[in-house]
ZADO-1210 file (C-alpha; in nm, 4 decimals, padded with zeros to 6 digits):
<atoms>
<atom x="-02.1259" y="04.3178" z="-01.5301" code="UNK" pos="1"/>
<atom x="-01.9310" y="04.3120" z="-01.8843" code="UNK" pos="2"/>
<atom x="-02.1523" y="04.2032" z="-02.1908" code="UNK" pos="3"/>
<atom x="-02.0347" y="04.0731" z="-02.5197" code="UNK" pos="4"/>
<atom x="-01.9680" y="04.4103" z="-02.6713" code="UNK" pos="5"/>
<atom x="-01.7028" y="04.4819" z="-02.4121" code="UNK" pos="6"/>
<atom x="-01.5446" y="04.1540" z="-02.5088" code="UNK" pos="7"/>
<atom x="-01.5201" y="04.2521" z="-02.8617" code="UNK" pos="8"/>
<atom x="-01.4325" y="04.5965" z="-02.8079" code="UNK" pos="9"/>
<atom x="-01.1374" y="04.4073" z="-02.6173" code="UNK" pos="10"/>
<atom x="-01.0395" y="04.1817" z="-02.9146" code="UNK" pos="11"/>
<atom x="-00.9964" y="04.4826" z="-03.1379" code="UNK" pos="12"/>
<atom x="-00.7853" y="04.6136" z="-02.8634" code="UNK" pos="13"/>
<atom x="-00.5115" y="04.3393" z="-02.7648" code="UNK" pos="14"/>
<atom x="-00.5339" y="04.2068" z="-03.1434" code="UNK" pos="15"/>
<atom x="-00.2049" y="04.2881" z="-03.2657" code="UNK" pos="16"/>
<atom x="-00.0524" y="04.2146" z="-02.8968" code="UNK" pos="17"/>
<atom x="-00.1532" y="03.8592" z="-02.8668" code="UNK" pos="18"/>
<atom x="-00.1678" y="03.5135" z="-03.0260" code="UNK" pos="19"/>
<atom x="-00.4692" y="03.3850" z="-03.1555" code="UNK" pos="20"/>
<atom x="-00.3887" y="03.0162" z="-02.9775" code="UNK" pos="21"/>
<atom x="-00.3873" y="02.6296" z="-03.1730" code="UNK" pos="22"/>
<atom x="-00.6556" y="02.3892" z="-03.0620" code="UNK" pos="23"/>
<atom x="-00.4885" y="02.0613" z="-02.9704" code="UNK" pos="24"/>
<atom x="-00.6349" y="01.7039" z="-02.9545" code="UNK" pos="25"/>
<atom x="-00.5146" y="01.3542" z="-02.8730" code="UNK" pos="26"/>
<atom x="-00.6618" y="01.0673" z="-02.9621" code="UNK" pos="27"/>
<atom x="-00.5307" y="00.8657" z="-02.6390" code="UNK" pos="28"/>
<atom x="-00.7086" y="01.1370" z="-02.4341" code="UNK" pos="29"/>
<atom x="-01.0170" y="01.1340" z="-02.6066" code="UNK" pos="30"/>
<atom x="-01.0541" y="00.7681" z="-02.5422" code="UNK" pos="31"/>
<atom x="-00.9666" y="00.7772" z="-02.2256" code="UNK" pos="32"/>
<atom x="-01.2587" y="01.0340" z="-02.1513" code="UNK" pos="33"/>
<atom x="-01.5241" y="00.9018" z="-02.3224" code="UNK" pos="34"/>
<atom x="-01.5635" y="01.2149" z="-02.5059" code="UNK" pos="35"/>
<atom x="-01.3536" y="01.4207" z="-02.7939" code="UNK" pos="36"/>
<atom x="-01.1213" y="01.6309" z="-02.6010" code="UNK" pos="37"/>
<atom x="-00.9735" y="01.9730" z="-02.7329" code="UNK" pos="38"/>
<atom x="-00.6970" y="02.1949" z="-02.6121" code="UNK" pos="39"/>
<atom x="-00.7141" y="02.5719" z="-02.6073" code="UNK" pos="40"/>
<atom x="-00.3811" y="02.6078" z="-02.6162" code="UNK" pos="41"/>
<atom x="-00.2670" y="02.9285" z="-02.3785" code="UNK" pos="42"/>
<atom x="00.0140" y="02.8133" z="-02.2617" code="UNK" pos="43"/>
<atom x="00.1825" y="02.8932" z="-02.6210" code="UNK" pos="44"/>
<atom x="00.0266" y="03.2451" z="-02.5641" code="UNK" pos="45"/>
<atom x="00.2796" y="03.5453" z="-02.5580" code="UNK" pos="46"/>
<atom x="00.4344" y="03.5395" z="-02.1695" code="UNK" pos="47"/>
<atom x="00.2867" y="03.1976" z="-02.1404" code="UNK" pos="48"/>
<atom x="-00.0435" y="03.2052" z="-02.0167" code="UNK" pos="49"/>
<atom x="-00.3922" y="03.3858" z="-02.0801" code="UNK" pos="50"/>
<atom x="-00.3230" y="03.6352" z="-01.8798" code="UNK" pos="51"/>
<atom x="-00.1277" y="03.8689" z="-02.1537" code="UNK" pos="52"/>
<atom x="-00.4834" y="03.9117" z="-02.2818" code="UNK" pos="53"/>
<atom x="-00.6676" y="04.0905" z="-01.9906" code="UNK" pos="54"/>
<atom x="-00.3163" y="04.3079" z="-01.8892" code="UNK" pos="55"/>
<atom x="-00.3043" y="04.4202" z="-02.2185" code="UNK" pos="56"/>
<atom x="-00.6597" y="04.5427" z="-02.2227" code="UNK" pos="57"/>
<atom x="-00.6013" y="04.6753" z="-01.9138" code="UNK" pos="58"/>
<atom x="-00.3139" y="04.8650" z="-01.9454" code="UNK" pos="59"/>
<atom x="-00.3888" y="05.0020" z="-02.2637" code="UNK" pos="60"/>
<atom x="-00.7015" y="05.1072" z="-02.1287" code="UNK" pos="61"/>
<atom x="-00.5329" y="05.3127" z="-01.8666" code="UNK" pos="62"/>
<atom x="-00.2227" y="05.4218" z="-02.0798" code="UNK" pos="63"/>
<atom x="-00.4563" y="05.6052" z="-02.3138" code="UNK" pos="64"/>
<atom x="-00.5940" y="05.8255" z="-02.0013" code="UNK" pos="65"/>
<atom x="-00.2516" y="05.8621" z="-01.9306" code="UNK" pos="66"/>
<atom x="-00.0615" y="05.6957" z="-01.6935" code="UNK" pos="67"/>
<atom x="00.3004" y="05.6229" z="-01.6751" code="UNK" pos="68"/>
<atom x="00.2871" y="05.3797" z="-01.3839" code="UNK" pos="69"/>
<atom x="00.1588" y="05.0016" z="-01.2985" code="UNK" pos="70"/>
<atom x="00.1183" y="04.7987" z="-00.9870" code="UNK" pos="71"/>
<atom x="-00.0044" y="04.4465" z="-00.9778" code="UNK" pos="72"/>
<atom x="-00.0115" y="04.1831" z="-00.7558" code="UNK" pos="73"/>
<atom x="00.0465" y="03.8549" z="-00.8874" code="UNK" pos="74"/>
<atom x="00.1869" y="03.4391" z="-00.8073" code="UNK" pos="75"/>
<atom x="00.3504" y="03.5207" z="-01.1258" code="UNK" pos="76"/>
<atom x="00.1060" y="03.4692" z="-01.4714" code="UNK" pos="77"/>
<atom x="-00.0685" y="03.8200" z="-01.4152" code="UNK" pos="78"/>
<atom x="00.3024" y="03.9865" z="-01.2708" code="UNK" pos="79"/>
<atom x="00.4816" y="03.8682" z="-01.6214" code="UNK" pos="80"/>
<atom x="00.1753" y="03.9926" z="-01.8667" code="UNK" pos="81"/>
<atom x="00.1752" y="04.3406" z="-01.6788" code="UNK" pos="82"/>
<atom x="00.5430" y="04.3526" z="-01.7052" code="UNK" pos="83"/>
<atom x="00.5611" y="04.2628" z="-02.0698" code="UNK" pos="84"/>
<atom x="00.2861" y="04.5059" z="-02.1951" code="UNK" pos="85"/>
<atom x="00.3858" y="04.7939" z="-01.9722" code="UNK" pos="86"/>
<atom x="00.8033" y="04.7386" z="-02.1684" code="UNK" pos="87"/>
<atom x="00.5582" y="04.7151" z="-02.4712" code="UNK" pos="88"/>
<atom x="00.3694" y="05.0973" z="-02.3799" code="UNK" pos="89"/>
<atom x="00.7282" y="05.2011" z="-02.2120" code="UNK" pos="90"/>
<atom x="00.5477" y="05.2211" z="-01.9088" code="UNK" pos="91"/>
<atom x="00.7132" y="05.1567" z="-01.5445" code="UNK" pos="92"/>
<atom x="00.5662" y="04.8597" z="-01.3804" code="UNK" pos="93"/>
<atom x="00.5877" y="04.7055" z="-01.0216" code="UNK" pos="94"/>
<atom x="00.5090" y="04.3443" z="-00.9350" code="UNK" pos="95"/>
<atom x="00.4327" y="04.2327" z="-00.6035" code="UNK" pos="96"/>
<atom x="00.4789" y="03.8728" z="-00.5551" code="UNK" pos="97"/>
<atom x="00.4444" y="03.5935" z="-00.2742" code="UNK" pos="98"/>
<atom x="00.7035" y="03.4498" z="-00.1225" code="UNK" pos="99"/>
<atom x="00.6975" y="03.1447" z="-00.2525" code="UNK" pos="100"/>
<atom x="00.6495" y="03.2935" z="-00.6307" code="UNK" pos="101"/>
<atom x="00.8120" y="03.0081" z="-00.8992" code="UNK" pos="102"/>
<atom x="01.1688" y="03.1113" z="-01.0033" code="UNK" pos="103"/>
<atom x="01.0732" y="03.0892" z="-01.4294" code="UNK" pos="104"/>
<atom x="00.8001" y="03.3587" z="-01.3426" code="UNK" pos="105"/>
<atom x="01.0441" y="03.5836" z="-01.1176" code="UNK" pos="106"/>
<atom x="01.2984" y="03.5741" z="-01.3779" code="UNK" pos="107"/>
<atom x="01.0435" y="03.6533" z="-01.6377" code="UNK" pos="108"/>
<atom x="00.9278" y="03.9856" z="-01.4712" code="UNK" pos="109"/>
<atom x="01.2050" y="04.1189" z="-01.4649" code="UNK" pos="110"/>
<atom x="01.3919" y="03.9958" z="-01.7646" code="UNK" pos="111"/>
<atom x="01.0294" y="04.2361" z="-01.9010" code="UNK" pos="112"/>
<atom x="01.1854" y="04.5365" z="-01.7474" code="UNK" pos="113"/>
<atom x="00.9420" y="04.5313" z="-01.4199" code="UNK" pos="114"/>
<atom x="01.1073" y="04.6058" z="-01.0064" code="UNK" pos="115"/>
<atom x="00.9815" y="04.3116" z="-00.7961" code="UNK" pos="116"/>
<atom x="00.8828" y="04.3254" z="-00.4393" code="UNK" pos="117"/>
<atom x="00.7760" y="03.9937" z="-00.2284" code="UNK" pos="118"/>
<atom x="00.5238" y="04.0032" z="00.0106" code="UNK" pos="119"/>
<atom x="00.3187" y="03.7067" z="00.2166" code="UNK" pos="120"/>
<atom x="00.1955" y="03.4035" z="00.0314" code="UNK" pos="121"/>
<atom x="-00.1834" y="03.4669" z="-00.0309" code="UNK" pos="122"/>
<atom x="-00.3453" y="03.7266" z="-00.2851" code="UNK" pos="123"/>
<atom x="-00.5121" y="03.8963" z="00.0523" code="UNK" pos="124"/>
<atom x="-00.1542" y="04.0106" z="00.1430" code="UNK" pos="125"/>
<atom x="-00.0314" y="04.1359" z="-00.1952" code="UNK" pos="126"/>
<atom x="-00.3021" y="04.3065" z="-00.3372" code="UNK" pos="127"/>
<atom x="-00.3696" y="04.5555" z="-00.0923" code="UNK" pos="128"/>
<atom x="00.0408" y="04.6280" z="-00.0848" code="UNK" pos="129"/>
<atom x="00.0490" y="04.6612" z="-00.4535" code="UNK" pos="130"/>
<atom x="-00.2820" y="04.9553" z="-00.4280" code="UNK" pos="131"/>
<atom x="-00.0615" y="05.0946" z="-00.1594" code="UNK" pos="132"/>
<atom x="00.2511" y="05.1044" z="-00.3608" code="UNK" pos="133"/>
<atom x="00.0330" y="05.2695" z="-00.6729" code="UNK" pos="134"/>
<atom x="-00.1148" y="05.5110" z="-00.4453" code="UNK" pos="135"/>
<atom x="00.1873" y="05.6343" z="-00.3303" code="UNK" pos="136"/>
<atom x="00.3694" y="05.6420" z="-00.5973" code="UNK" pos="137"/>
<atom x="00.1209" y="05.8016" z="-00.8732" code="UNK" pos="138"/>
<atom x="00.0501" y="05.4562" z="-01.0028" code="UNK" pos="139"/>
<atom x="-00.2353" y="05.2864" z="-01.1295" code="UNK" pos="140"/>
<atom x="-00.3078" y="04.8910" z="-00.9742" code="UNK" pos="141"/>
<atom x="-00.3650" y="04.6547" z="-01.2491" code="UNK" pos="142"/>
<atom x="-00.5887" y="04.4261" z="-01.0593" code="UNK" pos="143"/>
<atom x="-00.5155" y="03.9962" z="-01.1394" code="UNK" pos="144"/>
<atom x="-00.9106" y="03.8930" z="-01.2067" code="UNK" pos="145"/>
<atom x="-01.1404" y="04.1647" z="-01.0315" code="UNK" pos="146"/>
<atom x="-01.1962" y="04.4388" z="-01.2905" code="UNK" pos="147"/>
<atom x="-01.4173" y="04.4987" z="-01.5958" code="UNK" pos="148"/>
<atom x="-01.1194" y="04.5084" z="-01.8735" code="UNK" pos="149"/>
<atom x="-00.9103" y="04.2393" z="-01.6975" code="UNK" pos="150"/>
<atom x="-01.2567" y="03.9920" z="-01.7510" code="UNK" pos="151"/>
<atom x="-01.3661" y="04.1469" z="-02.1062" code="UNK" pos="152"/>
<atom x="-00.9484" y="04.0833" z="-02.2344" code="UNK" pos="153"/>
<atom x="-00.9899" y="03.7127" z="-02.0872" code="UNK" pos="154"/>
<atom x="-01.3176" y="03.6878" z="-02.2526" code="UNK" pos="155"/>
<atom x="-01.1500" y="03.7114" z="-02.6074" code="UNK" pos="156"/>
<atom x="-01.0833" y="03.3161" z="-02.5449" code="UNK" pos="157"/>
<atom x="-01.4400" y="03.2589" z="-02.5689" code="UNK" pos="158"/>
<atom x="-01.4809" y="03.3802" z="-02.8770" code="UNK" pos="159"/>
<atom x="-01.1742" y="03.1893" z="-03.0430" code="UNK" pos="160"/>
<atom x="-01.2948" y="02.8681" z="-02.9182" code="UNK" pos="161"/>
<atom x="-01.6661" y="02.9222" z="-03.1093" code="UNK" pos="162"/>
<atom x="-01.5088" y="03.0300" z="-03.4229" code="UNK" pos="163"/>
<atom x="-01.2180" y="02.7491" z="-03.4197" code="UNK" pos="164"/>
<atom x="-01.4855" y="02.5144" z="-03.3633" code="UNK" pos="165"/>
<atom x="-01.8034" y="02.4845" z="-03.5245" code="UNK" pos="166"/>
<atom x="-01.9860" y="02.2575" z="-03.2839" code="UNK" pos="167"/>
<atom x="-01.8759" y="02.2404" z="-02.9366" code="UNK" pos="168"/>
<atom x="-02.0835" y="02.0407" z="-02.6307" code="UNK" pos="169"/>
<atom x="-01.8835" y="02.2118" z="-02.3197" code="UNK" pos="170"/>
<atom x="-01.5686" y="02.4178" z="-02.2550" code="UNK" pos="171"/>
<atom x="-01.3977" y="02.3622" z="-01.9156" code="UNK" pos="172"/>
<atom x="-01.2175" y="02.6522" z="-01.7080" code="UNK" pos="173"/>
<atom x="-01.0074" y="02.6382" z="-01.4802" code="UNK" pos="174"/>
<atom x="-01.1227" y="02.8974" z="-01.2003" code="UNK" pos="175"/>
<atom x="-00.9140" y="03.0996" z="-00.9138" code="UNK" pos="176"/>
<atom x="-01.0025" y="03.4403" z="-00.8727" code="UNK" pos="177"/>
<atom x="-01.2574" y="03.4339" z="-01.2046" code="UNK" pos="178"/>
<atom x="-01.1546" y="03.6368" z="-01.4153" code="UNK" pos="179"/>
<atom x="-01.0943" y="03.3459" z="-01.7032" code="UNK" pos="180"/>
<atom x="-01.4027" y="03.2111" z="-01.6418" code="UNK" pos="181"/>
<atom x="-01.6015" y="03.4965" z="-01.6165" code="UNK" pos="182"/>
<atom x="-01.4956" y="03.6042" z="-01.9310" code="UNK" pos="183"/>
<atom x="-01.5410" y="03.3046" z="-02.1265" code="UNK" pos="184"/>
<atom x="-01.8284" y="03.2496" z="-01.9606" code="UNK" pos="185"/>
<atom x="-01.9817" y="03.6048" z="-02.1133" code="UNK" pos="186"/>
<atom x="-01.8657" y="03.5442" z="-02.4518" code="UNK" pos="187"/>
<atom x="-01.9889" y="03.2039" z="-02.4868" code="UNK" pos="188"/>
<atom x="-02.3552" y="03.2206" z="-02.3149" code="UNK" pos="189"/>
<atom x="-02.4370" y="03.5496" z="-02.5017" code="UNK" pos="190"/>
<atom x="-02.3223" y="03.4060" z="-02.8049" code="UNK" pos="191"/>
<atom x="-02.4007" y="03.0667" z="-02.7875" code="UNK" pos="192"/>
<atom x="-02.6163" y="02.9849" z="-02.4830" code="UNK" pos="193"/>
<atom x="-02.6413" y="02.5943" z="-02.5708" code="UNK" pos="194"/>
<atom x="-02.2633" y="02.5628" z="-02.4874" code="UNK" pos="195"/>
<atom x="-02.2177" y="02.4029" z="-02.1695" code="UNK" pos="196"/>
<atom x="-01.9785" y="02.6335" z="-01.9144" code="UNK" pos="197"/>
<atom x="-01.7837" y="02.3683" z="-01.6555" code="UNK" pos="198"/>
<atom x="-01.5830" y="02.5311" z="-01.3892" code="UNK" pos="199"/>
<atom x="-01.2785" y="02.3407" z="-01.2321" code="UNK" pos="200"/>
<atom x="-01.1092" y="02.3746" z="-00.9164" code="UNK" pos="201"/>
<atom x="-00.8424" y="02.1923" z="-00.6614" code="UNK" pos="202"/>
<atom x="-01.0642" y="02.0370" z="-00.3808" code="UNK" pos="203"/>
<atom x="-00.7988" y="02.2374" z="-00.1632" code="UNK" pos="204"/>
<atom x="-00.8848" y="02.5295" z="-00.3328" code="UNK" pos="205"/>
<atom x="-01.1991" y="02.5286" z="-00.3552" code="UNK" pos="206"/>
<atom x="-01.3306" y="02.8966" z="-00.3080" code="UNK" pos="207"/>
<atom x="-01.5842" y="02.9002" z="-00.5007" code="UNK" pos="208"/>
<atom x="-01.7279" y="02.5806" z="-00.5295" code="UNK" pos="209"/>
<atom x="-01.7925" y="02.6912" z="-00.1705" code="UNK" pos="210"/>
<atom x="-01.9350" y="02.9858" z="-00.2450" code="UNK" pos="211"/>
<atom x="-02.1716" y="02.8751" z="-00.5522" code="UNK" pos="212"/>
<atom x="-02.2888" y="02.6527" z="-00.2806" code="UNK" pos="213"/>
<atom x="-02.3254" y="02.9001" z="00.0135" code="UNK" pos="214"/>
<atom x="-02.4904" y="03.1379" z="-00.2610" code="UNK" pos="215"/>
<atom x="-02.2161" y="03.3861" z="-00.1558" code="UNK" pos="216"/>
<atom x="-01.8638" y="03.4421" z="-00.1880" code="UNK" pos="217"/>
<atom x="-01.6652" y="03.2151" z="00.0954" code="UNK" pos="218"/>
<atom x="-01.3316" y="03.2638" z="00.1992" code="UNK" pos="219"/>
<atom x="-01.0944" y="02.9225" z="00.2385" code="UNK" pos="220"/>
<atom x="-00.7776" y="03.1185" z="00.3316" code="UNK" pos="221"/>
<atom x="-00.4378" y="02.9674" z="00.2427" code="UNK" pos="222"/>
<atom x="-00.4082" y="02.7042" z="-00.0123" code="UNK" pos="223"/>
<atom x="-00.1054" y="02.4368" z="-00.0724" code="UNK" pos="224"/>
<atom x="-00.2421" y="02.3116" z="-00.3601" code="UNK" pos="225"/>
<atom x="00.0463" y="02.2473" z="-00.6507" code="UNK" pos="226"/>
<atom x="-00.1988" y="02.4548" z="-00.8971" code="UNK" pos="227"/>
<atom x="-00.0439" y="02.7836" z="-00.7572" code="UNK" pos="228"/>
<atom x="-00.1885" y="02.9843" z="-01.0234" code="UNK" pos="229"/>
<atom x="-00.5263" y="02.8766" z="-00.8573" code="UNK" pos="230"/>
<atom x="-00.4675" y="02.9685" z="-00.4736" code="UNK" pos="231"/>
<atom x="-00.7019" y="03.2347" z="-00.4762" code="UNK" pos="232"/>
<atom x="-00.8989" y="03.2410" z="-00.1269" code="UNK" pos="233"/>
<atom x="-01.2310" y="03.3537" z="-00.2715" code="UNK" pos="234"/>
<atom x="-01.3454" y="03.4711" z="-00.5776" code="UNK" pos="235"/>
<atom x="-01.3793" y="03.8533" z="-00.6755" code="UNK" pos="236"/>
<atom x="-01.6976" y="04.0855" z="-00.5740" code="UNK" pos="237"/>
<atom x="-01.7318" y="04.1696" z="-01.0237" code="UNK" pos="238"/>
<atom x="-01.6371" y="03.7632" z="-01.1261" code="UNK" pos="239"/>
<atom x="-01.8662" y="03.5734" z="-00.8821" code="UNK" pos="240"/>
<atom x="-02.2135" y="03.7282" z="-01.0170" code="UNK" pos="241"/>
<atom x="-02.0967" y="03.6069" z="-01.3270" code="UNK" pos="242"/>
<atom x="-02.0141" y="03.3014" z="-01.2446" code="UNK" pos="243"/>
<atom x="-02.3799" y="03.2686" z="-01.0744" code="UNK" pos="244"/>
<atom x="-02.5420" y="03.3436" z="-01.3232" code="UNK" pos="245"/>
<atom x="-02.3733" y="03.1442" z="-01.6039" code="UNK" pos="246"/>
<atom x="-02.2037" y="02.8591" z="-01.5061" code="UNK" pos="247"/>
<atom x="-02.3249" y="02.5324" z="-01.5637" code="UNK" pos="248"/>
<atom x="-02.1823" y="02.3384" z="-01.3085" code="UNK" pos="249"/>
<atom x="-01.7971" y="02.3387" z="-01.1178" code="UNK" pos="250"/>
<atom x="-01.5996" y="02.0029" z="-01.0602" code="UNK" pos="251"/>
<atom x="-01.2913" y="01.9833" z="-00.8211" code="UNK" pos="252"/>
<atom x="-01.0427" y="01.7412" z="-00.8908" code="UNK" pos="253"/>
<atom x="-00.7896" y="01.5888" z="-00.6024" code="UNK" pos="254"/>
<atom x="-00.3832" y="01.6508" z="-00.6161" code="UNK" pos="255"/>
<atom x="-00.3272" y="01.2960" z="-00.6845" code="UNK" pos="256"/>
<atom x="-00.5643" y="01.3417" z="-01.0251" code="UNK" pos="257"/>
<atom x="-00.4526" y="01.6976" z="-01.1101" code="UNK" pos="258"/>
<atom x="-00.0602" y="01.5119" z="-01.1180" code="UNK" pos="259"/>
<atom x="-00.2527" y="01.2296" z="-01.3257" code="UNK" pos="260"/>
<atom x="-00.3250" y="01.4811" z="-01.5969" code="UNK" pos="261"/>
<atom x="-00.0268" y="01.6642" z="-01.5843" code="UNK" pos="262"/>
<atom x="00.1755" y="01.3142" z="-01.6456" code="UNK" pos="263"/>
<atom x="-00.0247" y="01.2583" z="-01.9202" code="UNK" pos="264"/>
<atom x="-00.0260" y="01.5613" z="-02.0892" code="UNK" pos="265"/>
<atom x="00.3381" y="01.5969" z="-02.0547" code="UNK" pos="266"/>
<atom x="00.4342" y="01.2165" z="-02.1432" code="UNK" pos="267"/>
<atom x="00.2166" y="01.1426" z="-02.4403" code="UNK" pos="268"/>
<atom x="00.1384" y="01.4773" z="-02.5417" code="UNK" pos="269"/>
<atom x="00.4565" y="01.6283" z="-02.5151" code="UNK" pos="270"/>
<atom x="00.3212" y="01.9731" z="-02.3701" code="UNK" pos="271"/>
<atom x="00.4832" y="02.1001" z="-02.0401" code="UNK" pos="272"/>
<atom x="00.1492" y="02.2609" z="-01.8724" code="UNK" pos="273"/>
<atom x="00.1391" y="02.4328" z="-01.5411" code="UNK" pos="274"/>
<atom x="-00.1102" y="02.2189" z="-01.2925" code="UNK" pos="275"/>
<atom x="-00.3228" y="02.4396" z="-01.2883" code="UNK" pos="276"/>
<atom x="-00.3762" y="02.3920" z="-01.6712" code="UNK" pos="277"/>
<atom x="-00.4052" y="02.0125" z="-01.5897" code="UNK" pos="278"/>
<atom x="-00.6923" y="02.0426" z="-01.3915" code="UNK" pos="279"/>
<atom x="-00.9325" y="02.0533" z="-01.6581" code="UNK" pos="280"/>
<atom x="-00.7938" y="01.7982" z="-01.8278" code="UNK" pos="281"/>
<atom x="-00.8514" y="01.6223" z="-01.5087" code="UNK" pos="282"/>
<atom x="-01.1709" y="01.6423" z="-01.4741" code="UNK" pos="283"/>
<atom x="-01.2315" y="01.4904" z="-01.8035" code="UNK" pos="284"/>
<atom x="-00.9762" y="01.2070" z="-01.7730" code="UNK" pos="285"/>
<atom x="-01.1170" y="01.1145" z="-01.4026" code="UNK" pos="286"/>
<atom x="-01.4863" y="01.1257" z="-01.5706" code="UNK" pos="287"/>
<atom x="-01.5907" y="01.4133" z="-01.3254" code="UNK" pos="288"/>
<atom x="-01.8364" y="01.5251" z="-01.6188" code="UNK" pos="289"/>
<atom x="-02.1103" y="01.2875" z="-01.6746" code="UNK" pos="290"/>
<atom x="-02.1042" y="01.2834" z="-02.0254" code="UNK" pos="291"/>
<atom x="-01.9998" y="01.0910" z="-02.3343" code="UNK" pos="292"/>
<atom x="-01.9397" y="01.1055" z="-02.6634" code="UNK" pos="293"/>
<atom x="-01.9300" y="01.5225" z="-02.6269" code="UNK" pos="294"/>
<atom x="-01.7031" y="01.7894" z="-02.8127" code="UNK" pos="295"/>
<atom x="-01.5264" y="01.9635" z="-02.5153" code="UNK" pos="296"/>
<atom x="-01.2965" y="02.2165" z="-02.4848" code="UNK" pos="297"/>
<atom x="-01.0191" y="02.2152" z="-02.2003" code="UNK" pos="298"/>
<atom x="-00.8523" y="02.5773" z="-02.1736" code="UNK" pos="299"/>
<atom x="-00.4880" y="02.5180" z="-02.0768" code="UNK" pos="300"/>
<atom x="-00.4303" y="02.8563" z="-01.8883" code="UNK" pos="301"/>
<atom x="-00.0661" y="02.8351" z="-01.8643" code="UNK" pos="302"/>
<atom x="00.3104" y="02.6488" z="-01.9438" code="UNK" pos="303"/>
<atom x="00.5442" y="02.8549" z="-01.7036" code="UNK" pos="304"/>
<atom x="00.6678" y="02.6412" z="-01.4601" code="UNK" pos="305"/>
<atom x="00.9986" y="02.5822" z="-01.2805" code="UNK" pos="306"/>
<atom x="01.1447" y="02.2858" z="-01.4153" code="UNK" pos="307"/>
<atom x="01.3148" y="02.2067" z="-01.0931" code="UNK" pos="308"/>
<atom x="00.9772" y="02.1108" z="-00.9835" code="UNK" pos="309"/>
<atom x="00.8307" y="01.9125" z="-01.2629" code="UNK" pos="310"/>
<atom x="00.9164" y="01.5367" z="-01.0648" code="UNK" pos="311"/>
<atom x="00.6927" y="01.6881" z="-00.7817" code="UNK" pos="312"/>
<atom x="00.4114" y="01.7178" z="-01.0350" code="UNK" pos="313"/>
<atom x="00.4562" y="01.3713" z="-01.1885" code="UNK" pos="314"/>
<atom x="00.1999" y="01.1114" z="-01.0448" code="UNK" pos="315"/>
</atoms>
């Protein structure tokens, strides 16, 4: 399991690569929670979501014992922050992708230098075709959520939100394959164990509200949720422990109330989010929380999506 060392090692690493990201609030939101609601604004990260923050560690980690070559398998947030830092390193990089991968995040791997391949439409297809891609060709697989520097580089959010804020009540996450939340979840509850630790899912995605239930991790399969970034169909063997042992508690929130949020985020907030940002902001606007008058912290994972679809998203 990574500690809070490894986190901070990671900061120092990805420092100069990444944004340090705003906190946002809205009065209109806050009120309509019940509580005072903040933003951690990733989807104004570099490549648009979190994920630039884990690839980077990653890749740096494995450029500096030398290789020259990166696979990953991603629905398109993971794909575009290996692609950019590998251009960054001027190392090759190859992105499997589903099928069904959004057009802004196809166009974004490659405009980063990166070959694309497609392949299926779950993460149980594509990984093991991007390992076999890296093994073949010499290549090291950057893995999306399951791996020590990919959760330590996500992690680094953690430790913005306590210094941007000097009291926070509860920081909500959204959770697919875990590697956010098991990283934020480190940094916060070995830094500041009173902080509350809320994951949130799709209740059509709901891995791992199944498997903290089950006490193991539980396969779903397939998901057609409109988060895509969240269609993970179970969490990872290194992120669930984590998530065990340190999460407070984990909401899902319904498609109709996931398009609530994103409506109101993008209408009197003016931010374009991806839904799978808007689920945490869903769970606070739909009172999934049982609590008032609370300082909470919604992490907005990502802003890359394909504006063709944006009136499917709209409640």
């Amino acid at each position: 399991m990574i500690n809070l060392f490894d986190i901070q090692k990671a900061r120092e690493t990805i420092q100069d690569t990444i944004h340090t990201t705003p906190l946002m609030t809205s009065k209109q939101l806050s009120e309509k929670c019940g509580n005072k609601i903040f933003m951690k604004c990733e989807h104004l990260q570099k490549t648009g979501s979190f994920k630039i923050r884990g690839a980077a560690n990653k890749v740096m980690h494995e450029a500096r014992h030398g290789a020259k070559y990166v696979t990953a398998a991603s629905s398109g947030n993971h794909g575009q922050a290996v692609a950019y830092i590998a251009q960054q390193l001027g190392i090759k990089a190859k992105i499997v992708i589903p099928e069904d991968a959004a057009l802004p995040k196809i166009h974004a791997i490659r405009a980063y230098g990166a070959s694309i391949e497609k392949c299926g439409t779950t993460s149980t297809e594509r990984i093991p075709r991007a390992k076999e891609i890296a093994e073949k060709e010499n290549g090291v697989f950057i893995p999306p959520y399951d791996d020590p520097y990919i959760m330590a580089g996500q992690g680094t959010i953690g430790l913005e939100i306590l210094e941007q804020m000097e009291h926070v009540d509860m920081v909500l996450v959204p959770v697919g394959g875990g590697g956010l939340i098991s990283g934020i979840l480190t940094a916060i509850k070995e830094s500041k164990p009173c902080v509350k630790v809320i994951a949130v899912e799709p209740e059509i995605a709901n891995d791992t509200y199944l498997s903290l239930q089950n006490k193991q991790i539980t396969s779903i399969g397939g998901s057609s949720t409109i988060a895509d970034g969240l269609r993970t169909s179970q969490p990872g063997e290194l992120t669930f422990p984590i998530v065990q042992k340190y999460v407070d508690d984990i909401v899902v929130v319904s498609e109709e109330e996931i398009r609530g949020a994103f409506t109101f985020i993008l209408e009197r907030m003016k931010q374009l989010v991806e839904p799978s940002s808007a689920t945490v902001v869903a769970a606070a606007m739909y009172r999934k929380l049982g609590v008032e008058n609370k300082q909470i912290v919604s992490v907005l994972s990502g802003g890359n999506v394909e504006l063709g679809k944006v009136e499917d998203y709209i409640l």
